[in-house]
N, C-alpha and C positions, 0 to 999 in steps of 0.2 A: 498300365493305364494311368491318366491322369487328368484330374477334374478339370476340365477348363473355362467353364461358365456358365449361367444361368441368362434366358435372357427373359425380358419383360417389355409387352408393348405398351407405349407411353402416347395419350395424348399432346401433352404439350412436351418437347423434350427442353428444353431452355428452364422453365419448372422442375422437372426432374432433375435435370443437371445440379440443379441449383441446392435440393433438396440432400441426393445425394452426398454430396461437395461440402456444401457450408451449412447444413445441420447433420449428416451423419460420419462426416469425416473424411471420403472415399476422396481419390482422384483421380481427375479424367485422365485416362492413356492417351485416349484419340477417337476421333469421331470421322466415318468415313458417310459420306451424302451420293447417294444414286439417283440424279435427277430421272434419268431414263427408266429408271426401276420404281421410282418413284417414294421410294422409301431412304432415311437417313437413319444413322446407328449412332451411339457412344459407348466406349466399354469404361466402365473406373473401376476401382480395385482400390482397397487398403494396402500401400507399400508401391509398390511396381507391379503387381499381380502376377502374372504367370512367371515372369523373370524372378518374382521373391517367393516361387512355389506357392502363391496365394489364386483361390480361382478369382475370375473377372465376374462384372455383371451386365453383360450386353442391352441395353436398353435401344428398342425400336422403335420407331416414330414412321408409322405408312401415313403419306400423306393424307391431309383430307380427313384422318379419322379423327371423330368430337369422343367417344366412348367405347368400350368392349364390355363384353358381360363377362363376367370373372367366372363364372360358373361353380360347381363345387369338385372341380378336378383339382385346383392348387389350393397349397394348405397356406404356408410361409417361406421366407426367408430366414437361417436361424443364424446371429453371427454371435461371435463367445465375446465378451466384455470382462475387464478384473471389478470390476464397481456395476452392477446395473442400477442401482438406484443414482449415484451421481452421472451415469449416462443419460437415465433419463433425465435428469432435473438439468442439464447442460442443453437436451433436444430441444425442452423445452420453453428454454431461455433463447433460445436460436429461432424458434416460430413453430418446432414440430408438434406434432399429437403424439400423443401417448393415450394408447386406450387399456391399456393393462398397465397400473403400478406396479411397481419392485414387489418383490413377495417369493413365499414357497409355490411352486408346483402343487397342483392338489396330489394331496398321495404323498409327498413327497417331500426334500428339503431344499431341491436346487433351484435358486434364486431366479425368477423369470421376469420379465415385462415384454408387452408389446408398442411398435411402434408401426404409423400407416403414414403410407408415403402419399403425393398428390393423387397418384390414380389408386388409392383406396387399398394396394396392395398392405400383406400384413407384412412385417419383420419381426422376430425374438430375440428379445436379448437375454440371453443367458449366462449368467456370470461363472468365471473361468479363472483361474489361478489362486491369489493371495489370499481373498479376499470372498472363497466361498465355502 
């Protein structure tokens, strides 16, 4: 088997994209619109995603929607970074939030931060290589 994507429903997706894109780096693949279904999609990915063995992350926009209740079924998004601390200070040089600074894990030593995207959803960054 093989991870192919996450997806996430987006009130505004032009926000999302944007957010995605030009503060966390990702690129759009492509974006398919089902007037008739009534819903549009965007997949982006770090690299080329499923063609760089990287999973995607399908973001949905059903028309018409202003909100969703997030509920307490989803936790995060966790993506690996070499630097968390200049990740974030880069997000939020770009316009992001950051609700969790660079730091240890309680308990622990590996370097965490969180970051929230327009619809509130969470992401970790968790630092990964050189540099942890």
């Amino acid at each position: 088997m093989k991870f192919l994507h996450s997806m996430l429903r987006v009130t505004d997706l032009n926000k999302s994209i944007d957010f995605y894109t030009n503060i966390m780096g990702m690129n759009l693949l492509r974006t398919t619109d089902r007037p008739d279904q009534k819903y549009t999609l965007a997949f982006l990915a770090f690299g080329l995603g499923n063609k760089d063995n990287q999973g995607e992350l399908e973001l949905t926009y059903n028309y018409g929607e202003k909100e969703y209740e997030h509920g307490s079924y989803f936790g995060h998004i966790a993506l690996g970074v070499e630097d968390v601390a200049l990740t974030c200070e880069k997000i939020k040089a770009r316009g992001g939030k950051v609700t969790r600074e660079a730091g240890p894990v309680k308990g622990g030593n590996t370097i965490i931060a969180f970051v929230e995207d327009p619809d509130a959803y969470k992401i970790e960054l968790i630092q990964i290589g050189t540099h942890q």
